[in-house]
Biopython code that builds the backbone (N, CA, C, O; Angstrom):
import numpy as np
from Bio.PDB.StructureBuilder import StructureBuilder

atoms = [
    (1, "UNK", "N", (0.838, -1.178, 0.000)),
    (1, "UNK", "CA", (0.000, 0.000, 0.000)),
    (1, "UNK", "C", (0.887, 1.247, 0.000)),
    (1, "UNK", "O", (1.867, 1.478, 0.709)),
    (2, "UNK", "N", (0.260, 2.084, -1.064)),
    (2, "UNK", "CA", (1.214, 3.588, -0.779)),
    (2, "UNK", "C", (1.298, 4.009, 0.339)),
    (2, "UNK", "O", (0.529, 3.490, 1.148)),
    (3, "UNK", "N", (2.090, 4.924, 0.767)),
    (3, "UNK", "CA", (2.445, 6.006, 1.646)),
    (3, "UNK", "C", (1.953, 7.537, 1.281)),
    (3, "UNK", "O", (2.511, 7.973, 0.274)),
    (4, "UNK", "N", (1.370, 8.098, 1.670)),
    (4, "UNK", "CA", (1.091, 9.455, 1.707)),
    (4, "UNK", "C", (2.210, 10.341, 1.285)),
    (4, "UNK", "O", (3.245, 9.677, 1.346)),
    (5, "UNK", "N", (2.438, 11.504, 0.902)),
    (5, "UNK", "CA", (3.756, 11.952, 0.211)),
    (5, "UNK", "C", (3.592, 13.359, 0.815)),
    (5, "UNK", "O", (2.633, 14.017, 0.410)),
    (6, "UNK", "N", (4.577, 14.007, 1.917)),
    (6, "UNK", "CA", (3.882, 15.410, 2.595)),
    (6, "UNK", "C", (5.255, 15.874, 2.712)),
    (6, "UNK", "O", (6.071, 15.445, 3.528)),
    (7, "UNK", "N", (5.537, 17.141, 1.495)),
    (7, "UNK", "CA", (7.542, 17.857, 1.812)),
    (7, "UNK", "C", (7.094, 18.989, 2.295)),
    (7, "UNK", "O", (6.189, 19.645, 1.778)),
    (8, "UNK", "N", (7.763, 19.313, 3.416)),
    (8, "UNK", "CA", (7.553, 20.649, 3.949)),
    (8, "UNK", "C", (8.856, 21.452, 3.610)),
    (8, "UNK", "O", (9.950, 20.905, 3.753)),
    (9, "UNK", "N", (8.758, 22.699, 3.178)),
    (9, "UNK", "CA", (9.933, 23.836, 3.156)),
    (9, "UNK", "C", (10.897, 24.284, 3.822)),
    (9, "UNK", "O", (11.734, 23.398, 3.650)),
    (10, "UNK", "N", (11.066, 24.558, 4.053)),
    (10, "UNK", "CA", (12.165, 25.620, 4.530)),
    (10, "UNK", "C", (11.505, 26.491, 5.649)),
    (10, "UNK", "O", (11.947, 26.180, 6.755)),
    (11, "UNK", "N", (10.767, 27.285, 5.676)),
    (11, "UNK", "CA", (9.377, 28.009, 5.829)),
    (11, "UNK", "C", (8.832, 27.376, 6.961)),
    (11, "UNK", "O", (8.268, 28.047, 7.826)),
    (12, "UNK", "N", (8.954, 26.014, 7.057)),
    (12, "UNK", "CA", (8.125, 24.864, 7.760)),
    (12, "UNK", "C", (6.547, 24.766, 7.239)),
    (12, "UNK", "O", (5.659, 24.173, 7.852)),
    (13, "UNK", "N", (6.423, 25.310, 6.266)),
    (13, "UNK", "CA", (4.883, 25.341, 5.300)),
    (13, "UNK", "C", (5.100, 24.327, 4.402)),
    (13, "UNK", "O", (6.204, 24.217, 3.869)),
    (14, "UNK", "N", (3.585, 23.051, 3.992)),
    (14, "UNK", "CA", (3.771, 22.269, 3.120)),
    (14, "UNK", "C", (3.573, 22.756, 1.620)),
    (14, "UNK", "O", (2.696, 23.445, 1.099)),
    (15, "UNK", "N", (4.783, 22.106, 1.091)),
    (15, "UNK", "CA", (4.861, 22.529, -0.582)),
    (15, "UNK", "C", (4.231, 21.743, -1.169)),
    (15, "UNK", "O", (3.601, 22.027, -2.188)),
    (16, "UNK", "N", (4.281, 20.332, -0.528)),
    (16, "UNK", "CA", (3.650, 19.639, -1.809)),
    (16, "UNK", "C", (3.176, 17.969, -0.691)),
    (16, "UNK", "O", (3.756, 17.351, 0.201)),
    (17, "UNK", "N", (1.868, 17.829, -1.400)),
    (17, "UNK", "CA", (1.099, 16.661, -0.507)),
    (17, "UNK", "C", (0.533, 15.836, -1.292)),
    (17, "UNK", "O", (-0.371, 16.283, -1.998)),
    (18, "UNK", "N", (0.880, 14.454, -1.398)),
    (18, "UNK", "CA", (-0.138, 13.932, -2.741)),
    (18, "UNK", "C", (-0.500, 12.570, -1.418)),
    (18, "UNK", "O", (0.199, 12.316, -0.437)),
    (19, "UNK", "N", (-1.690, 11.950, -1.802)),
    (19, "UNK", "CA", (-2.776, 11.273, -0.974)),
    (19, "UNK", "C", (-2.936, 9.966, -1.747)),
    (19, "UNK", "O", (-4.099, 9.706, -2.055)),
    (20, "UNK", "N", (-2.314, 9.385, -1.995)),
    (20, "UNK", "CA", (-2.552, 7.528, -2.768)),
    (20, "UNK", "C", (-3.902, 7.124, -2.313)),
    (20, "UNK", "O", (-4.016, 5.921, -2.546)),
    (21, "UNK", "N", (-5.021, 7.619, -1.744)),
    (21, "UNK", "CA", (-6.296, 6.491, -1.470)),
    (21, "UNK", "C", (-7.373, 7.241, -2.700)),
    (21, "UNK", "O", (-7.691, 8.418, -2.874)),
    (22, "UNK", "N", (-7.672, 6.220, -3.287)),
    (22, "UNK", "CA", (-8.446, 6.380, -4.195)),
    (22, "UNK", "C", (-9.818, 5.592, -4.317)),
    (22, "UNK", "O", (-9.889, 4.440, -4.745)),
    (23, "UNK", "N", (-10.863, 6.325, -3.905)),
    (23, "UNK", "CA", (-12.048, 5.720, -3.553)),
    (23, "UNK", "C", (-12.910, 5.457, -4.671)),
    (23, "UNK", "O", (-13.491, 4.387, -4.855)),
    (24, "UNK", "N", (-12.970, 6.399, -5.361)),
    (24, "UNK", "CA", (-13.978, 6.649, -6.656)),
    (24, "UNK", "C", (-13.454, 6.060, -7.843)),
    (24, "UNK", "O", (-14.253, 5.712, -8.712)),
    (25, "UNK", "N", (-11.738, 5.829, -8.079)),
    (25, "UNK", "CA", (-11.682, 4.580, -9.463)),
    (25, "UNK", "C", (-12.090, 3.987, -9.059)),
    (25, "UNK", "O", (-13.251, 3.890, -9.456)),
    (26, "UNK", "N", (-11.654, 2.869, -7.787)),
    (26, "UNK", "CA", (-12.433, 1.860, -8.227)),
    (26, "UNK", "C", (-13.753, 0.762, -7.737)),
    (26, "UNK", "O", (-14.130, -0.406, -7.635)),
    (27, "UNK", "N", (-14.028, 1.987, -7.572)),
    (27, "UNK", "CA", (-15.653, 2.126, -6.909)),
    (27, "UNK", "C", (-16.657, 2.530, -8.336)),
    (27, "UNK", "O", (-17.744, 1.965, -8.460)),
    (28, "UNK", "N", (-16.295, 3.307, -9.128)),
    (28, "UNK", "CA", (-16.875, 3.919, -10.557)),
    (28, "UNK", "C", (-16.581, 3.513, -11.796)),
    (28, "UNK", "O", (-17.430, 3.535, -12.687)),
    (29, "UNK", "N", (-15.038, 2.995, -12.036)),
    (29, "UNK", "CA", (-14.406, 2.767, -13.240)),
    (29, "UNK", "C", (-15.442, 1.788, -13.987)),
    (29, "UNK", "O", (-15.884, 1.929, -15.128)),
    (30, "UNK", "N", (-15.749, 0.659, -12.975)),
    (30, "UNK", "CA", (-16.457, -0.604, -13.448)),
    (30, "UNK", "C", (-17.794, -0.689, -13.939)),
    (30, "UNK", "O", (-18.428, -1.668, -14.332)),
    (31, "UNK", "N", (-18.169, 0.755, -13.826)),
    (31, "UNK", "CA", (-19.664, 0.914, -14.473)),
    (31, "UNK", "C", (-19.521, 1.465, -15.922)),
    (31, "UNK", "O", (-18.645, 2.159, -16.439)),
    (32, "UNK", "N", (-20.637, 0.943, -16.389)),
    (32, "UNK", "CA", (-19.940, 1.425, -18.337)),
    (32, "UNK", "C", (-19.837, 2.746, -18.310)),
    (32, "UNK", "O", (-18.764, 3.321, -18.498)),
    (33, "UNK", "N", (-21.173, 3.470, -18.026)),
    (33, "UNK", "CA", (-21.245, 5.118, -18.384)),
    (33, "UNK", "C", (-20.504, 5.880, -17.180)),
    (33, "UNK", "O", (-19.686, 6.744, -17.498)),
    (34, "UNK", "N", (-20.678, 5.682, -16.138)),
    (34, "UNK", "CA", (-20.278, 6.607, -15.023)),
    (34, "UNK", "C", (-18.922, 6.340, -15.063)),
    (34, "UNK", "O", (-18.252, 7.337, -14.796)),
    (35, "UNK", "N", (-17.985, 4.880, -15.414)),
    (35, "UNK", "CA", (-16.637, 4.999, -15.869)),
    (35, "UNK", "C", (-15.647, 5.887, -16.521)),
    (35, "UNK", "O", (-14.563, 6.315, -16.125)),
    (36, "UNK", "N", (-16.540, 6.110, -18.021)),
    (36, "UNK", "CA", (-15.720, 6.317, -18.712)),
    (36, "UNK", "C", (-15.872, 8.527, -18.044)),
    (36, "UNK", "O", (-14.934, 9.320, -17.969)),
    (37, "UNK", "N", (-17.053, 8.737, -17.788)),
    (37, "UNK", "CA", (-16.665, 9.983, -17.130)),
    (37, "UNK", "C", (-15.349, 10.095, -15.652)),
    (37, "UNK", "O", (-14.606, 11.028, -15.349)),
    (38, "UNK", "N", (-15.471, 9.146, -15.214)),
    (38, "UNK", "CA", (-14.394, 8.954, -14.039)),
    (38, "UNK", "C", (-12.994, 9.180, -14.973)),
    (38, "UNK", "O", (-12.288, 10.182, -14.851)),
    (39, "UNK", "N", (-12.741, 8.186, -15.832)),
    (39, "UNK", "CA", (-11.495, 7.973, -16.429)),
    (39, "UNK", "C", (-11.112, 9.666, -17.114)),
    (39, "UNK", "O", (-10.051, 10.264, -16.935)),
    (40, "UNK", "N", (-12.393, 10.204, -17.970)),
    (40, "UNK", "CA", (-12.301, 11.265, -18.434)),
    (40, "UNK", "C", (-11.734, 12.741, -17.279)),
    (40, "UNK", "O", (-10.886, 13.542, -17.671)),
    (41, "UNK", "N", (-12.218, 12.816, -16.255)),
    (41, "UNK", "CA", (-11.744, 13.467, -15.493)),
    (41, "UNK", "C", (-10.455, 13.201, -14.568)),
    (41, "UNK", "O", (-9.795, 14.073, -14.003)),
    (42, "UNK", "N", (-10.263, 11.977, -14.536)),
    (42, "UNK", "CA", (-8.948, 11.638, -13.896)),
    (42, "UNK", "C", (-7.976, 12.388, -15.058)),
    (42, "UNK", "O", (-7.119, 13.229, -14.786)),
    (43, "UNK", "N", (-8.272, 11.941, -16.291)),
    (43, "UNK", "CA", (-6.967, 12.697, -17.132)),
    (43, "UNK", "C", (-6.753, 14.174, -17.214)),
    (43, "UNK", "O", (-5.636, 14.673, -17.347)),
    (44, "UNK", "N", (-8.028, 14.954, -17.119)),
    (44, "UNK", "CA", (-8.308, 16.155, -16.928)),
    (44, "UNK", "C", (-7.786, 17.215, -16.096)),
    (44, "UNK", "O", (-7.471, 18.349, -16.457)),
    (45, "UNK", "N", (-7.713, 16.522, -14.505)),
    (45, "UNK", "CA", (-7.246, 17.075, -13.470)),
    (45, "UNK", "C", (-5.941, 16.025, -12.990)),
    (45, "UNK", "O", (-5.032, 16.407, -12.254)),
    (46, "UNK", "N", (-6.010, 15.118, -13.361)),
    (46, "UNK", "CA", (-4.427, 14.158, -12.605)),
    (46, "UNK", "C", (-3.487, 14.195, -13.671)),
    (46, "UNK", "O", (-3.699, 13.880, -14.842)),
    (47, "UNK", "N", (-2.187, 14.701, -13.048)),
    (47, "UNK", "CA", (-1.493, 14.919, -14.481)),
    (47, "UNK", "C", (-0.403, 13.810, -13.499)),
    (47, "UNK", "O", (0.646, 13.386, -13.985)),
]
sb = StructureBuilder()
sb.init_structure("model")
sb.init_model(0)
sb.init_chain("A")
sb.init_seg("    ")
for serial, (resi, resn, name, xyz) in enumerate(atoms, 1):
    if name == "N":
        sb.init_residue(resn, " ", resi, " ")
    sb.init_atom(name, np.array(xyz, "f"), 0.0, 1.0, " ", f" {name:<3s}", serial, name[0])
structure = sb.get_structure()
């Protein structure tokens, strides 16, 4: 299982946080229509 990803600065303020739990692929992917909108927005906003 991933690890959570949290770098803090210099500053002691976080720069950057990414979250590995992903509820909605694959909870949604597996439905025909509501899938392919899941997949469509994952590419949209997840780079």
């Amino acid at each position: 299982m991933n690890q959570p990803c949290l770098r803090i600065g210099a500053d002691g303020k976080i720069v950057e946080h990414r979250d590995y739990f992903d509820f909605v692929g694959p909870t949604f992917e597996p439905v025909p229509v509501v899938g392919g909108f899941v997949r469509w927005l994952y590419r949209l906003f997840v780079s």
